[in-house]
C-alpha positions in Angstrom: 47.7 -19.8 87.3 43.8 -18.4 87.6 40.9 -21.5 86.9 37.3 -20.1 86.1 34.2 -22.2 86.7 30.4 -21.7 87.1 28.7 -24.2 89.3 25.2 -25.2 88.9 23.3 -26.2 92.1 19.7 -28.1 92.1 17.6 -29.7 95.2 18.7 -33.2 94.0 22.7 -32.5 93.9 22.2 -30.7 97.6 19.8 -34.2 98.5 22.4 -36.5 97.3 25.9 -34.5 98.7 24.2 -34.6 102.4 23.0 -38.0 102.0 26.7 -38.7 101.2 28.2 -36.7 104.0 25.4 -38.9 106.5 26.3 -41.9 105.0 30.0 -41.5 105.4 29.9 -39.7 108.7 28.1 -42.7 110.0 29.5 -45.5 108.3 28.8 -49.0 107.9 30.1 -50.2 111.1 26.9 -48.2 112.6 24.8 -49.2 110.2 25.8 -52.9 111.4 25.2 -52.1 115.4 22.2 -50.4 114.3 21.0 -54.0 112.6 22.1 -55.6 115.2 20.3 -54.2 118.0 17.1 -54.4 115.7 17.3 -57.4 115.6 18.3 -58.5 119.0 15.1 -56.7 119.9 13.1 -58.7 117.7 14.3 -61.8 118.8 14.0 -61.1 122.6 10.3 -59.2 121.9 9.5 -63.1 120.2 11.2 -65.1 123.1 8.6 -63.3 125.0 11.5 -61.6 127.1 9.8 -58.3 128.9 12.8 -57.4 131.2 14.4 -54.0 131.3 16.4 -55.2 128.3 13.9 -54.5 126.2 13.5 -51.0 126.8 17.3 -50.5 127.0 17.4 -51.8 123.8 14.3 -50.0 122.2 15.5 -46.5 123.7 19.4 -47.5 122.1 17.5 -48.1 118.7 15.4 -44.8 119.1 18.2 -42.6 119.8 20.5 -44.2 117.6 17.9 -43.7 114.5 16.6 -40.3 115.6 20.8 -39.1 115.4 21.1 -40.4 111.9 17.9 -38.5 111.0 18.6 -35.5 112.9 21.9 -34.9 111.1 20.6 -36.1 107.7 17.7 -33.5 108.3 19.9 -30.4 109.7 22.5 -30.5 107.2 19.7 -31.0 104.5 17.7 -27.8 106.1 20.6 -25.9 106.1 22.1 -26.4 102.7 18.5 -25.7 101.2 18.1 -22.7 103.1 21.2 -21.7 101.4 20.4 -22.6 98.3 17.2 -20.8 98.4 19.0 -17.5 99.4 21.4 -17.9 96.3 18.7 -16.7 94.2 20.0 -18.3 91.2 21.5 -21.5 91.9 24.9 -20.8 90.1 28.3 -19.7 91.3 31.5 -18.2 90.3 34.8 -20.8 91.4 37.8 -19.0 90.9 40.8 -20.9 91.5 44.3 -19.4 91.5 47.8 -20.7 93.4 47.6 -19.0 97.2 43.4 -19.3 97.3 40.1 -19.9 95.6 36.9 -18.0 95.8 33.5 -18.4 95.5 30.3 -16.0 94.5 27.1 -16.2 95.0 24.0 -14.0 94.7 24.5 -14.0 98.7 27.9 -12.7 98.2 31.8 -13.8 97.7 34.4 -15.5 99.9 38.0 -15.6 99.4 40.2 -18.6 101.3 43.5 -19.8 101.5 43.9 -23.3 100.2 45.3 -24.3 104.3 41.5 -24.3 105.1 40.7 -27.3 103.3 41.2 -30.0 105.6 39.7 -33.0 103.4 38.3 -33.7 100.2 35.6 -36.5 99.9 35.2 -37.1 95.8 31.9 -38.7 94.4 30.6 -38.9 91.1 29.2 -35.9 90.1 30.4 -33.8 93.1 33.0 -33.1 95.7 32.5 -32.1 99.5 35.3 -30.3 100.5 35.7 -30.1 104.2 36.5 -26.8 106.5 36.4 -28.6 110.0 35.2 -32.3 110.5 31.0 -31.3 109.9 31.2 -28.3 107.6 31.5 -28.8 104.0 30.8 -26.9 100.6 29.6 -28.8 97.7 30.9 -28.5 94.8 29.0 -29.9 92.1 32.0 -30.8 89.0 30.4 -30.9 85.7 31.3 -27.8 84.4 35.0 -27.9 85.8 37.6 -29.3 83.6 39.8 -32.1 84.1 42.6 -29.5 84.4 41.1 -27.4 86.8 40.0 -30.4 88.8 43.9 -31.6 89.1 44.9 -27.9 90.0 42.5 -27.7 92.8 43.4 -31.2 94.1 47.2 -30.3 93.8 46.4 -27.3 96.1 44.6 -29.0 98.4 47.0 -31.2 99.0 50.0 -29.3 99.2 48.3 -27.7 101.7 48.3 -30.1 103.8 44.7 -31.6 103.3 43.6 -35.0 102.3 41.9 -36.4 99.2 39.3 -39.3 99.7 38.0 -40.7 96.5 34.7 -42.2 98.5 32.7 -45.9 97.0 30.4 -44.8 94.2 27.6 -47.0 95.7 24.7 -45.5 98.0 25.0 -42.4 96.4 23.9 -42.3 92.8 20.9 -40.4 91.9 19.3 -43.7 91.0 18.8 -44.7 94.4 17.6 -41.7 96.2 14.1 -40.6 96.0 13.8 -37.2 94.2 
């Protein structure tokens, strides 16, 4: 069976997929250290504390903040640059039973379903995962519920997984544009 979509790309569906990607690469458990290392510094910095735990703390913060930025700002970089070099921000999705492919103004890729490691589902787009930091966005508006369960089904009987991932932090309402 042969599935046919275009997809329709924009700077705010790239913004919003690689701010999903950080936030779930990340997670809340490093958003929590993150917190708490803030505020330990804050508390020690007003206890008057000026021992070497307060630059051991400051530098953890620093580094700790500058990672989430730098791999919020090189994914982001990247996926624009790509978007850019599209020319028009639309592409062919052909689906069929052994692969799927994908066209561009850059060019066309065929791949076998077995590629697909993971599938991260949002609202409004997928990210479906090659290896555990590269991903294609696939923006689902204009594919239909049929062709949505067909690629799914694939995926998965290929041996990847399907994550349906929280709807919160990552609607468009919540990101600057």
């Amino acid at each position: 069976m042969i599935h046919q979509a275009t997809l329709a790309y924009d700077d705010a569906l790239i913004r919003r997929a690689v701010f999903a990607f950080v936030w779930h690469t990340c997670g809340m458990l490093f958003v929590a250290a993150i917190a708490f290392v803030a505020i330990s510094l804050v508390w020690l910095l007003a206890l008057g504390d000026r021992s070497w735990h307060i630059g051991s703390l400051a530098t953890s913060l620093i580094f700790a903040l500058a990672m989430v930025a730098g791999l919020y700002f090189s994914h982001y970089r990247n996926a624009m640059a790509k978007l850019r070099n599209m020319g028009t921000p639309l592409a062919g999705l052909v689906v069929e039973d052994s692969s799927f492919s994908i066209t561009t103004g850059i060019g066309r890729t065929t791949l076998r379903w077995a590629t697909i490691t993971t599938v991260w589902r949002f609202p409004g787009f997928w990210l479906l995962f090659f290896s555990k930091g590269q991903f294609f966005t696939v923006p689902i508006a204009s594919i239909s519920p049929e062709m949505q369960a067909f690629m799914l089904v694939r995926v998965q009987a290929s041996g990847g997984k399907v994550i349906s991932k929280p709807t919160t932090r990552v609607s468009s309402e919540r990101l600057p544009n």
